[in-house]
VOKERO-791112 format. One line per 2 residues: number of its first residue (from 0); their letters; for each residue x, y, z of C-alpha. Coordinates in Angstrom, 3 decimals. Layout:
NUM = A = X:Y:Z  ...
This chain:
0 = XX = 134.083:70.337:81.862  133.063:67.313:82.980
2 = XX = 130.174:68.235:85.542  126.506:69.522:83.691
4 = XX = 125.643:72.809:84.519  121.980:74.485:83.620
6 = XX = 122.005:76.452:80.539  121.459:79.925:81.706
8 = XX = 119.356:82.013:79.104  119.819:86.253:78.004
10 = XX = 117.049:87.825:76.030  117.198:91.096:74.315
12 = XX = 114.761:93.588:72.956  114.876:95.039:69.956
14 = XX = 113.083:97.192:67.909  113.752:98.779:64.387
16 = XX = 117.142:96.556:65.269  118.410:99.012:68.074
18 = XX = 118.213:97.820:71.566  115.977:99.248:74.055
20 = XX = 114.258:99.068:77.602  111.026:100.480:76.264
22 = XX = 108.800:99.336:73.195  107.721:102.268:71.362
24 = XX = 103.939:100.548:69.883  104.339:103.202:66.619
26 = XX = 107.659:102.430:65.758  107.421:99.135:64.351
28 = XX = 108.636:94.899:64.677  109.987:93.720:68.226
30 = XX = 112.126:91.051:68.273  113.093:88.883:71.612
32 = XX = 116.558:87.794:70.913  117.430:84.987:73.090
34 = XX = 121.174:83.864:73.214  121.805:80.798:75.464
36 = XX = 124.968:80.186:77.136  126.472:77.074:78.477
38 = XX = 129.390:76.361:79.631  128.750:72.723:78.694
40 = XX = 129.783:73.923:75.005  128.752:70.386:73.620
42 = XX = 124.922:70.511:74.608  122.602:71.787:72.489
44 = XX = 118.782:73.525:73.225  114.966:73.662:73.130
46 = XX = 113.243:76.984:73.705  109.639:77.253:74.447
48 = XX = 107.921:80.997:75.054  105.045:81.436:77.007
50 = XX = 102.166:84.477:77.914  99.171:84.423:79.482
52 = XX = 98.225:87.515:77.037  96.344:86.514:74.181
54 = XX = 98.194:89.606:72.712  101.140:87.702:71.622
56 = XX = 99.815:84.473:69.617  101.593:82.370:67.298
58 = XX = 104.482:81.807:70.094  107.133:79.274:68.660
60 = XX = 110.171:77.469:69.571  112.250:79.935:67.753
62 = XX = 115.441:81.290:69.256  114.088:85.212:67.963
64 = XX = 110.306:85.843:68.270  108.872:88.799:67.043
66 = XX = 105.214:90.705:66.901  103.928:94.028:66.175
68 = XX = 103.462:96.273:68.691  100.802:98.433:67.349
70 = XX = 97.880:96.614:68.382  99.047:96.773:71.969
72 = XX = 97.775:99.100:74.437  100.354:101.258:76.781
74 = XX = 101.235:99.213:79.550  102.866:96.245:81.266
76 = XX = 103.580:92.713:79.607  105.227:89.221:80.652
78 = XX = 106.395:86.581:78.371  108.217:83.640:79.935
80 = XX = 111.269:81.413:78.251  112.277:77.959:79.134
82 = XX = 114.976:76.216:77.768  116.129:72.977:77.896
84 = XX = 119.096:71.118:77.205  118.153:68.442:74.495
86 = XX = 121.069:65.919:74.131  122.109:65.158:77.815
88 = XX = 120.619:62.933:80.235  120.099:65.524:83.083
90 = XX = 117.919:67.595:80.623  118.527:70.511:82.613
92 = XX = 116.694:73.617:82.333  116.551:77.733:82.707
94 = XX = 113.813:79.736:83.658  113.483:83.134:82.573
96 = XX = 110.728:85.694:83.101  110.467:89.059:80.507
98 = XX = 108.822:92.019:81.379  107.702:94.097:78.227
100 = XX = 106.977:97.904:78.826  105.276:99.499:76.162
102 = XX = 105.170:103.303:76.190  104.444:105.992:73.615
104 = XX = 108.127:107.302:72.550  109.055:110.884:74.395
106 = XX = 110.687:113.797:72.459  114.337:114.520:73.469
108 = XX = 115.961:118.008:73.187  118.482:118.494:70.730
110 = XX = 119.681:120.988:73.614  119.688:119.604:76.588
112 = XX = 122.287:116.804:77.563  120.291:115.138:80.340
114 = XX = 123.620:112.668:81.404  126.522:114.964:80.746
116 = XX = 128.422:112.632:78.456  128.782:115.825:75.960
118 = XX = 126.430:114.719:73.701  122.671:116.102:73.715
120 = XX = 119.742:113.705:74.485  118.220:113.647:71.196
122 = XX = 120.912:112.450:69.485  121.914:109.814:71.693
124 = XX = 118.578:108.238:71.702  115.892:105.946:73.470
126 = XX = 118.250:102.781:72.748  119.437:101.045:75.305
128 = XX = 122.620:100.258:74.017  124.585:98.360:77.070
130 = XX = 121.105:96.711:78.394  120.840:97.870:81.671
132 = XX = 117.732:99.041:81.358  118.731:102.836:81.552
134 = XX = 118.363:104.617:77.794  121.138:106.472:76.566
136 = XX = 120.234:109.763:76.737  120.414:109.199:80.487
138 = XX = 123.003:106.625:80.765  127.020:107.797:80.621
140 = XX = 128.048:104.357:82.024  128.940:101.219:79.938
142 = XX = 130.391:99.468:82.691  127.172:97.399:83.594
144 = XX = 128.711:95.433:86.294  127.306:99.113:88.104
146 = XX = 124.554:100.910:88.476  123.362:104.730:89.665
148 = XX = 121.599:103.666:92.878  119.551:107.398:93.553
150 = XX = 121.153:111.214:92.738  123.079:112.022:95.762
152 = XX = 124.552:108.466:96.371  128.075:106.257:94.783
154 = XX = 126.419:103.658:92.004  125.410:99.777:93.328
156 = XX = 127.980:97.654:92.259  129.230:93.910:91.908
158 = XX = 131.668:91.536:90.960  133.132:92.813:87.391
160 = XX = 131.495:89.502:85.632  128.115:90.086:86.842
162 = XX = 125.740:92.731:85.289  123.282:94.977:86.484
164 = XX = 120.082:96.220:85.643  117.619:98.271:86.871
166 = XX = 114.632:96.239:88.660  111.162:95.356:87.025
168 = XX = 109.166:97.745:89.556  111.585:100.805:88.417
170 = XX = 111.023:100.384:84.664  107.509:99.903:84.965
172 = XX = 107.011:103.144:86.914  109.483:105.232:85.015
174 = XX = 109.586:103.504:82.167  111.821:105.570:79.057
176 = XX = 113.245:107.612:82.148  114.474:105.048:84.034
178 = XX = 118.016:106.250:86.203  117.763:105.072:89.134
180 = XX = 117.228:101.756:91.350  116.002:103.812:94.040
182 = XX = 112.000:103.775:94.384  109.347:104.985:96.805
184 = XX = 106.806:102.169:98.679  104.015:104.287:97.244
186 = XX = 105.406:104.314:93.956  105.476:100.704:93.747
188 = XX = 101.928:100.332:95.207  100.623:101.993:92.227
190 = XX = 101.988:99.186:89.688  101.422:95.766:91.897
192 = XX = 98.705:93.117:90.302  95.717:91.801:92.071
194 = XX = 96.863:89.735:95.094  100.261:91.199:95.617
196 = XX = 101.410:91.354:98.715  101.131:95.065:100.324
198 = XX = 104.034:96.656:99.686  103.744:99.339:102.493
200 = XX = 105.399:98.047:105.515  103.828:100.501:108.441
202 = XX = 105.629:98.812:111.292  109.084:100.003:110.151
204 = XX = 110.428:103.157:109.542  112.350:103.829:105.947
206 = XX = 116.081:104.475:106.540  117.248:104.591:102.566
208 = XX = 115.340:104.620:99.489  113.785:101.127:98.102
210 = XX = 116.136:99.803:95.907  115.217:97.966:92.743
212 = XX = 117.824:96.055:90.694  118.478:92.825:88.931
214 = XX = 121.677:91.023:88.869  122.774:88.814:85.845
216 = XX = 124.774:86.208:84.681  125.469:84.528:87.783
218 = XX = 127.494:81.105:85.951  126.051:78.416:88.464
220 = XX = 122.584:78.511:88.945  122.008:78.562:92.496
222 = XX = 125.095:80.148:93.778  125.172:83.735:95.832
224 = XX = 126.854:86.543:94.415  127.702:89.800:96.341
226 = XX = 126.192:93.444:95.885  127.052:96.835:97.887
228 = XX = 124.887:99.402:98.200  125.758:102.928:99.417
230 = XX = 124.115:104.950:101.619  123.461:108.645:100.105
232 = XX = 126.528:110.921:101.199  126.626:112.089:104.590
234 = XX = 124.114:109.326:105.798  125.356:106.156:107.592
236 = XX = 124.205:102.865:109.088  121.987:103.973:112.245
238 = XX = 121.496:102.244:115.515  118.835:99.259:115.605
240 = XX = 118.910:99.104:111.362  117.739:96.208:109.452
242 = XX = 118.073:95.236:105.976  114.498:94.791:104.969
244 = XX = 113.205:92.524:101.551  110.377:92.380:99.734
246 = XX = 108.619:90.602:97.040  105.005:90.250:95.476
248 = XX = 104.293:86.708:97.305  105.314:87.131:101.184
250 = XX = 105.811:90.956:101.127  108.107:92.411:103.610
252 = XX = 110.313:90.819:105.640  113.679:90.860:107.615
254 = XX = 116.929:89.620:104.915  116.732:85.625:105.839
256 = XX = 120.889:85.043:106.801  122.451:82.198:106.599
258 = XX = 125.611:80.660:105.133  124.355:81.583:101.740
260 = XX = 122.748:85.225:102.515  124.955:87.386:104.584
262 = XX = 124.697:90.977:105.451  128.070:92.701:106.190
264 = XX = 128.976:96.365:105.940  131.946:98.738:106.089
266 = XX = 133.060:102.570:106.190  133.976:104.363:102.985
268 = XX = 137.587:103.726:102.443  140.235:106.531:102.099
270 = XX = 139.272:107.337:99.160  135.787:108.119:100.387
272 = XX = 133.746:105.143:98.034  132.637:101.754:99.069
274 = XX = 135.392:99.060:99.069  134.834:96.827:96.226
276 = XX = 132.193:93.752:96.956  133.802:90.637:99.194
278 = XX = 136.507:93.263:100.376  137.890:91.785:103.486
280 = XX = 137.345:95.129:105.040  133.280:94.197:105.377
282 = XX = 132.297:92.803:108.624  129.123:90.985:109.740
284 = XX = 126.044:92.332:110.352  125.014:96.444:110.188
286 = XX = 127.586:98.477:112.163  126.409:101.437:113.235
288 = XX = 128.638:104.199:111.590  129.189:102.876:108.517
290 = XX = 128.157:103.717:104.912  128.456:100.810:102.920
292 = XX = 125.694:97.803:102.902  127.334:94.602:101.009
294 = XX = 124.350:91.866:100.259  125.065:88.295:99.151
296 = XX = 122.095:86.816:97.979  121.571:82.933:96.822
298 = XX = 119.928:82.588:93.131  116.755:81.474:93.889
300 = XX = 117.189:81.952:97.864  114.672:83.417:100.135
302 = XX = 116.341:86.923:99.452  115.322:86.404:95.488
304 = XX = 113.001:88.793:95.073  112.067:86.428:91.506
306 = XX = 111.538:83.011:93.340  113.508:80.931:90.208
308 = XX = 117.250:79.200:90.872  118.180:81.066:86.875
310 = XX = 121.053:82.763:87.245  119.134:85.991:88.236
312 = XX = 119.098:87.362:91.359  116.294:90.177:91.840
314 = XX = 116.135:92.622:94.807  113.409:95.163:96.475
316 = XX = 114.819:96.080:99.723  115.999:98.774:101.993
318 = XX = 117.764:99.874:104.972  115.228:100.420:107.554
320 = XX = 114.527:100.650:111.497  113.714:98.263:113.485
322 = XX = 109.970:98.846:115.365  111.431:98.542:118.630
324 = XX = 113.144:101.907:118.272  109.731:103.618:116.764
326 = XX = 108.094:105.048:119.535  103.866:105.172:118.902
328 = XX = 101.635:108.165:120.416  99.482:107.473:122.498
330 = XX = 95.836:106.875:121.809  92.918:108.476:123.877
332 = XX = 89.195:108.535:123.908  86.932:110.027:126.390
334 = XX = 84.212:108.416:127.941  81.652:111.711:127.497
336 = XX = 82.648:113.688:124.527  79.780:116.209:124.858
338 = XX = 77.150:116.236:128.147  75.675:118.490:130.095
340 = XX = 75.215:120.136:133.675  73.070:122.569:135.251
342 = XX = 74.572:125.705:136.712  76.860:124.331:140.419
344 = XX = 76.404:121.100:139.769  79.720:118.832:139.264
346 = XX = 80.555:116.487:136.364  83.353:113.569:136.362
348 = XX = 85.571:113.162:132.861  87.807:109.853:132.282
350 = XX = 90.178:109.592:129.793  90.720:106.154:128.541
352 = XX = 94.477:106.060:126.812  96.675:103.180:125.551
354 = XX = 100.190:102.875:124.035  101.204:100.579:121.974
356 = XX = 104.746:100.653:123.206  103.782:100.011:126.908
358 = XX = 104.854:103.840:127.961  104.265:105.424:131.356
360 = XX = 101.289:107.846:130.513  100.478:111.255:131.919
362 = XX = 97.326:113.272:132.093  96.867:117.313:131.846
364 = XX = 93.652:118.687:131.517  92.724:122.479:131.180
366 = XX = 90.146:124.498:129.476  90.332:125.890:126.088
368 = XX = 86.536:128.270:126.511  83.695:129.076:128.149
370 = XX = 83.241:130.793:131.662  85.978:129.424:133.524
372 = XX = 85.180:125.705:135.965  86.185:124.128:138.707
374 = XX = 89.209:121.167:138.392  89.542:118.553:141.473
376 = XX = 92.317:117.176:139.564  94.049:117.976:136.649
378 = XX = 97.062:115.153:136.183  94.805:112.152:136.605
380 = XX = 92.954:109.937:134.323  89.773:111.062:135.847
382 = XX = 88.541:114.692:136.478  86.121:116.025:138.388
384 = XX = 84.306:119.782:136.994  82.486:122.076:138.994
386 = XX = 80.634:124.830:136.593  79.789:128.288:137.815
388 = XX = 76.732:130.050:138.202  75.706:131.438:135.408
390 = XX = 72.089:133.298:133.933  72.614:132.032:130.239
392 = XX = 73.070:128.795:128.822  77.013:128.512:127.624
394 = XX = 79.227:126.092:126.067  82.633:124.767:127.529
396 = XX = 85.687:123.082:125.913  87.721:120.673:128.242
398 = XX = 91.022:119.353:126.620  93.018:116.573:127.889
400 = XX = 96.715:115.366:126.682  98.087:112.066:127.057
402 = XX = 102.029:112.077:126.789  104.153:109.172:126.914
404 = XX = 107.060:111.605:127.551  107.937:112.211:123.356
406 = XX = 104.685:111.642:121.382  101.156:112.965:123.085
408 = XX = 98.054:113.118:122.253  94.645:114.950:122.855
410 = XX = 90.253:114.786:123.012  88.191:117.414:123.507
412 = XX = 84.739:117.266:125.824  82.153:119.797:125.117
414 = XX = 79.824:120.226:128.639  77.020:122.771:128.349
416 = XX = 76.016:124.380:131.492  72.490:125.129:131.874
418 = XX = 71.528:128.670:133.325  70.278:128.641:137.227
420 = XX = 66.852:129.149:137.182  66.044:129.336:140.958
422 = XX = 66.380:133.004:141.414  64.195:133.621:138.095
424 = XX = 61.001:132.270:139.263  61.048:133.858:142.531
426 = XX = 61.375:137.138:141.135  58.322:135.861:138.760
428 = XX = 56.169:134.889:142.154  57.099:138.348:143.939
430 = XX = 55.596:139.891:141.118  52.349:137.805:140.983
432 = XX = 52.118:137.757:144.660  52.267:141.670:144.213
434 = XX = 49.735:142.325:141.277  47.278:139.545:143.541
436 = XX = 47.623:142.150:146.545  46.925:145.694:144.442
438 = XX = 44.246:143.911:142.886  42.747:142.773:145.943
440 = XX = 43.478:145.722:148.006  41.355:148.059:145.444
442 = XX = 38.329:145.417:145.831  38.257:145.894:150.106
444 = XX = 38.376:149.618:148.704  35.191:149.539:146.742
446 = XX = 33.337:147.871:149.343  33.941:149.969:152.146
448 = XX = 33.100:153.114:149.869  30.030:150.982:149.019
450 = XX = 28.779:150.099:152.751  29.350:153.639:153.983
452 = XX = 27.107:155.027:151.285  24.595:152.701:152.014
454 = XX = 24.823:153.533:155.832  24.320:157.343:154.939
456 = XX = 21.658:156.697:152.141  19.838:154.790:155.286
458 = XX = 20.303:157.634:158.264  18.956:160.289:155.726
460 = XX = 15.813:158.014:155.153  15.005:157.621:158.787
462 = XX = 15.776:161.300:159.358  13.180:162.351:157.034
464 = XX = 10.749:159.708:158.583  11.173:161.122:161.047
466 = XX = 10.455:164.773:160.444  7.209:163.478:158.552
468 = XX = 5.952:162.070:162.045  6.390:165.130:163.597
């Protein structure tokens, strides 16, 4: 060939010299295996490794490197490769990024066949013998150009000279159990570094699962290749749907198209699967109805979830609706949660509601206790309450729902209605006005009883007098 092409780079795992997804840290020497491939058969190579883990030291420019796991704690690990073409004038070079799970080993049944290949999961193993990150006791698939996308759905697929593997974020969550690309937002929340970008995305609504593969051995760095993903059986491409993408530096984010990234999709063919990827059956865009998504994403495009032109083309993303279709409840606050009122007297309540959608709102107030008020209005924004009469202080509950006409909702006002106390004191003043008169009534009494014997004490002294003259 007489154009240079980048060297595009494959590294495998191994440990106790059997393949696998997960580093067991008790079952001894790890070796990185990388095997570069050129289609420029004349050049020849430089390899440099790099970590910012002071774990692995003595890093060489060795085609294998290898460590002991033992000292390592349980957990997630990056090295990085470059390599280099050494003998042409381009010097090109390949990127490649590792990501190194290391997880105590898990017992298998000698019982239980967990894939249904006929043989039980202990004796098939943790290896992962066709490297697509999926260990064998699950995996009954060798053809890696596919890959079981969640339990009720057809596998992702691609082009038959492309492989795939499950993504970074699945194998660090599930790590030895790894089956599926499909993942949860909250899932992947739990494994993101400092300074990720936030990986829920509350402005959308999730249509499919998050899906989480890689795609290898694209030949030309910087090409697109083609991927379809099915939707889980009986689902199918909804009105207003968009294929959202995310990765660690800009989060989410609609799938940039252009002539590089396309989105197309298509109905299940007669034979109820997904037509095979760059089927001329696909059409632009999401149509609503149908059940298969086909993505082609650039190496190293703005759809790459792994930001590097390698040959690898990584992918967090899923089938979601767009926020204009999400309709928001309302939100409500009163202006007096709790007052209070004497006995008659009137009180005025306003609601103060928005929507975030720009709905028409409506207004319904009623009572949920208490002796039973007044309304002036009860569909308004504003209310006016009239309380009763009452002889004991008691507590109300006025409710009021806001409804855009799907979503509503509600606030509560306590009012407490003092007792009347009018009628009270009056009784209180009858009774002192009464006790004032029978007390003063027996006085006039007393005296008159008093002056009368005085009057008779003095008409039986002058009657004697008088006889004593005489």
């Amino acid at each position: 060939m007489d154009e240079n092409l980048a060297p595009f780079v494959d590294i495998e795992v191994k440990q106790a010299g059997v393949p696998v997804n997960v580093i067991d840290p008790d079952n001894g020497t790890v070796s990185l295996i990388a095997t570069v491939n050129d289609v420029n058969k004349d050049d020849s190579h430089n390899i440099e490794w790099f970590s910012t883990d002071s774990a692995f030291a003595d890093l060489n420019g060795e085609f294998v490197y290898s460590f002991e796991p033992n000292t390592l704690n349980e957990g997630i690990y990056q090295l990085d490769v470059i390599v280099t073409e050494s003998n042409t004038q381009e010097q090109l070079t390949t990127y490649q990024s590792i990501q190194l799970v290391i997880e105590n080993a898990i017992d298998l049944s000698s019982i239980i066949d967990s894939d249904n290949d006929g043989t039980v999961d202990a004796e098939e193993g943790l290896a992962d013998s066709d490297g697509d990150g999926i260990a064998d006791y699950l995996d009954n698939d060798d053809n890696t150009s596919r890959i079981p996308s969640s339990q009720n759905s057809y596998p992702i697929e691609t082009n038959p000279e492309l492989t795939l593997v499950v993504g970074s974020y699945v194998q660090a969550i599930n790590g030895l159990e790894s089956e599926y690309t499909a993942l949860t937002e909250e899932e992947i929340a739990a494994v993101l570094n400092d300074g990720d970008a936030d990986i829920i995305d509350d402005d959308y609504q999730a249509y499919s699962p998050l899906f989480n593969f890689i795609l290898e051995g694209i030949l030309r760095h910087g090409e697109s290749a083609a991927i379809v993903i099915p939707l889980s059986q009986g689902e199918s491409i909804p009105a207003d749907a968009v294929y959202r993408k995310y990765n660690s530096r800009d989060g989410w984010y609609d799938f940039i198209e252009d002539e590089r990234n396309i989105v197309r999709s298509a109905p299940f063919n007669s034979n109820g699967t997904c037509p095979a990827a760059q089927d001329s059956s696909y059409s632009l865009g999401l149509t609503v109805g149908d059940n298969c998504i086909e993505l082609t994403i650039e190496d190293g495009g703005p759809n790459d979830a792994d930001l590097l032109i390698n040959g690898s083309i990584e992918d967090p993303g899923a089938l979601k609706v767009k926020p204009t279709s999400i309709n928001h409840a309302p939100e409500i606050k009163l202006s007096d949660y709790s007052t209070q009122i004497k006995s008659g007297e009137s009180i005025e309540l306003q609601a103060v509601a928005t929507d975030s959608d720009g709905d028409s709102l409506t207004y319904t107030w009623s009572q949920l206790s208490g002796a039973a008020v007044s309304f002036s209005n009860t569909n308004s924004a504003t209310v006016m309450i009239t309380a009763p009469i009452l002889t004991a202080d008691e507590t109300v509950e006025i409710e009021v729902v806001v409804s855009d006409g799907q979503l509503s909702s509600n606030a509560v006002a306590t009012v407490l209605i003092n007792r009347e106390v009018k009628e009270v004191v009056e009784k209180e003043n009858d009774k002192a006005l009464e006790k004032d008169t029978q007390n003063s009534g027996g006085a006039v009494n007393w005296l008159l009883l008093l002056g009368l014997m005085l009057i008779l004490s003095k008409r039986a002294n002058m009657l004697r007098l008088h006889s004593f003259i005489k």
